[in-house]
C-alpha positions as CSV (number, residue, x, y, z in Angstrom):
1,X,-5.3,-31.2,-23.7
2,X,-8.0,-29.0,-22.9
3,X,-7.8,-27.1,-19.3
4,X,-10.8,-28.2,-16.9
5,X,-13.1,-25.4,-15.6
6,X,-11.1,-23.3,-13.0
7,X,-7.7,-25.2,-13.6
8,X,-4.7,-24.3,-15.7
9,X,-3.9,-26.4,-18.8
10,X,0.1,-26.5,-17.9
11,X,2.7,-25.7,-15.7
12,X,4.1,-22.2,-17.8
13,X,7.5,-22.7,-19.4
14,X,9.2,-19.3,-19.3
15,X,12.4,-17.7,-19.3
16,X,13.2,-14.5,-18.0
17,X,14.3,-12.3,-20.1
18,X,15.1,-9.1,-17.5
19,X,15.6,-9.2,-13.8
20,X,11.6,-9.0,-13.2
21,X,10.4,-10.2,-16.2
22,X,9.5,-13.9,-18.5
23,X,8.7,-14.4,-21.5
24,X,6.3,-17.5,-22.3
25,X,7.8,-20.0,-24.3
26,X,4.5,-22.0,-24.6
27,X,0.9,-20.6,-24.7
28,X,-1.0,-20.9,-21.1
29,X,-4.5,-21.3,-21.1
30,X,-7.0,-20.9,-18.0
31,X,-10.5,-22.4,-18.2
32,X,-12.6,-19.5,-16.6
33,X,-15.6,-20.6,-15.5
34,X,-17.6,-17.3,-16.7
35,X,-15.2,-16.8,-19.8
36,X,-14.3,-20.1,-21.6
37,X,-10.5,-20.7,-22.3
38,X,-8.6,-17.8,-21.7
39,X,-5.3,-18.7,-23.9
40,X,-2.1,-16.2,-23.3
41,X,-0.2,-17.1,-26.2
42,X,3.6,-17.8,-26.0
43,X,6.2,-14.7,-26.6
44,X,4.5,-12.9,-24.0
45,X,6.4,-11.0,-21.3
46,X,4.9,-10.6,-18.2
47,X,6.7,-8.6,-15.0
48,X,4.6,-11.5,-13.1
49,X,2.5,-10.2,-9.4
50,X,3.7,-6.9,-9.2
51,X,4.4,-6.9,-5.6
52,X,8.0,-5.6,-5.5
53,X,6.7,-1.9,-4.7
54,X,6.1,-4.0,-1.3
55,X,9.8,-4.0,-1.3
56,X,10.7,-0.6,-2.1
57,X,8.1,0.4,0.3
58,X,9.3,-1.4,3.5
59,X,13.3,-0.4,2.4
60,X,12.6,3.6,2.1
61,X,10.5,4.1,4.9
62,X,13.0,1.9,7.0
63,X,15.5,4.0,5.8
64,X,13.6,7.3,6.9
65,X,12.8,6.0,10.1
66,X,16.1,5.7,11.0
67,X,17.2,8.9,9.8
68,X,13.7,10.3,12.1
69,X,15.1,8.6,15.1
70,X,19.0,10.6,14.4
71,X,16.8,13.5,13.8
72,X,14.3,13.5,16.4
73,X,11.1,12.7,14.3
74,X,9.5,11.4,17.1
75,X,6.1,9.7,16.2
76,X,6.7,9.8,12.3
77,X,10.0,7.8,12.8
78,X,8.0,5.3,14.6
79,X,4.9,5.3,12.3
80,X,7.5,4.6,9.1
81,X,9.0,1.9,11.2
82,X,5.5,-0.2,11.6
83,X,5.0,0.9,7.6
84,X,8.4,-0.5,6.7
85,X,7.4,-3.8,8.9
86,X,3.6,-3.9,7.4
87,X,5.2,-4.2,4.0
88,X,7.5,-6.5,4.2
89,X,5.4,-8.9,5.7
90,X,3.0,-8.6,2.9
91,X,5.7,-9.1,0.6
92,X,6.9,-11.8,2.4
93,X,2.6,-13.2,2.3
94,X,3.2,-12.9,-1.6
95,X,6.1,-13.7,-3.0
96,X,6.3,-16.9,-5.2
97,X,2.1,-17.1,-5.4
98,X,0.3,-17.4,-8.3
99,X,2.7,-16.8,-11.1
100,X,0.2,-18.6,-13.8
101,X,-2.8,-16.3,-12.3
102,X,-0.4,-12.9,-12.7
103,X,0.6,-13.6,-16.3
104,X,-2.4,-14.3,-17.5
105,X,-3.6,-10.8,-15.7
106,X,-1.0,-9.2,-16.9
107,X,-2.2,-10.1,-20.3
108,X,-5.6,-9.3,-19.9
109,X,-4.3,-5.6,-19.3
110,X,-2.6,-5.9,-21.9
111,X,-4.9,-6.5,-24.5
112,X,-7.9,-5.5,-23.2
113,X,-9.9,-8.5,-23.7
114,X,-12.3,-7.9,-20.8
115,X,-12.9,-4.9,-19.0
116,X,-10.8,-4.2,-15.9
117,X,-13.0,-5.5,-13.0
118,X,-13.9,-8.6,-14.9
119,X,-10.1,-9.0,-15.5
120,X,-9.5,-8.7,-11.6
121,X,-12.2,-11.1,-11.0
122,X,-10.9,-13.7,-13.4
123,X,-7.6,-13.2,-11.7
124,X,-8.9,-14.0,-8.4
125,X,-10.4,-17.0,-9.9
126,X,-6.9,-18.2,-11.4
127,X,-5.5,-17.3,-8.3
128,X,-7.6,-19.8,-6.1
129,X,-8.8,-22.5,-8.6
130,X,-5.7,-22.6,-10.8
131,X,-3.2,-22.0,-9.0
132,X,-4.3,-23.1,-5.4
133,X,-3.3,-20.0,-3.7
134,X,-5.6,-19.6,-0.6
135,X,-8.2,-17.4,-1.0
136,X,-7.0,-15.2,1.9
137,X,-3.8,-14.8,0.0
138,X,-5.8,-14.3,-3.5
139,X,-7.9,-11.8,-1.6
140,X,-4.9,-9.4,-1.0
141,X,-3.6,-10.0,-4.5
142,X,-7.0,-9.3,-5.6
143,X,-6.9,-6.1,-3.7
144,X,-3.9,-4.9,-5.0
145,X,-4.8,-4.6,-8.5
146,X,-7.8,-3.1,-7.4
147,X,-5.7,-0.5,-5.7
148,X,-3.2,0.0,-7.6
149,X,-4.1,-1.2,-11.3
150,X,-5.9,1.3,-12.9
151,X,-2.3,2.9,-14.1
152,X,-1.7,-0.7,-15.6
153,X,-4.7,-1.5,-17.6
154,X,-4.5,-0.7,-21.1
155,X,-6.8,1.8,-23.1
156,X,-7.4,-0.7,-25.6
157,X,-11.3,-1.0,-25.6
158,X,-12.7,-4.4,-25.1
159,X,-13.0,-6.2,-28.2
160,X,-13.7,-9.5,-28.0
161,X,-17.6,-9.4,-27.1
162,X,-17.1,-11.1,-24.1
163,X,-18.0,-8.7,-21.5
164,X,-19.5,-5.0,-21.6
């Protein structure tokens, strides 16, 4: 079965094979509208939307705002406080979106198939269209790996011809 523009083909069938990562037991293809089928093939591990920094995040600076407030840190205790709350709610915003759209990112960095910004736009795009996340939601995902991906994406050159 062949995926329709902008949609998934499947449901993925993994199986985790760590605490924060699957492994596909099934290829997954998306039907980017710019790119054609995009097919992650199966055996792939992927550590899915890497959002758990989100986590880490709002525990530490929890943590040092209430050793601030023993200490006297005054304004810095308060200011990791509203950091500790800002990231958990956007972990919260997160968590359990767009698992199809994240592997198949996480893939893309992986092998290099497209250039980095082309692989975060097709991720927005499997975000929204194939998975049905919102696009407010896909937005801040979107931003994320704009942030924060450049350490992630692979120094494999493009090779596929598909994108400059």
């Amino acid at each position: 079965m062949t995926a329709a523009v902008g949609k998934f083909d499947i449901k993925p069938a993994v199986r985790f094979v760590s605490r924060w990562n699957v492994q596909l037991l099934e290829p997954l293809t998306f039907h980017d509208p710019l790119y054609g089928l995009l097919t992650v093939p199966a055996g792939f591990t992927s550590d899915l939307a890497s959002i758990r920094i989100l986590r880490e995040v709002c525990r530490w600076a929890a943590l040092a705002a209430l050793v601030g407030w023993i200490v006297a840190w005054g304004w810095l205790a308060t200011a990791l406080l509203v950091l500790a709350i800002v990231a958990l709610a956007l972990y919260g915003l997160l968590a359990g979106y767009g698992m199809r759209a994240a592997i198949l990112h996480d893939w893309l960095y992986t092998v290099g198939l497209l250039p980095r910004g082309p692989s975060d736009a097709v991720f927005y795009r499997a975000n929204t269209t194939g998975d049905g996340t919102a696009r407010w939601r896909a937005a801040i995902f979107w931003q994320g790996v704009r942030l924060g991906g450049s350490t992630s994406y692979t120094s494999t050159p493009t090779s596929s011809g598909l994108a400059g």
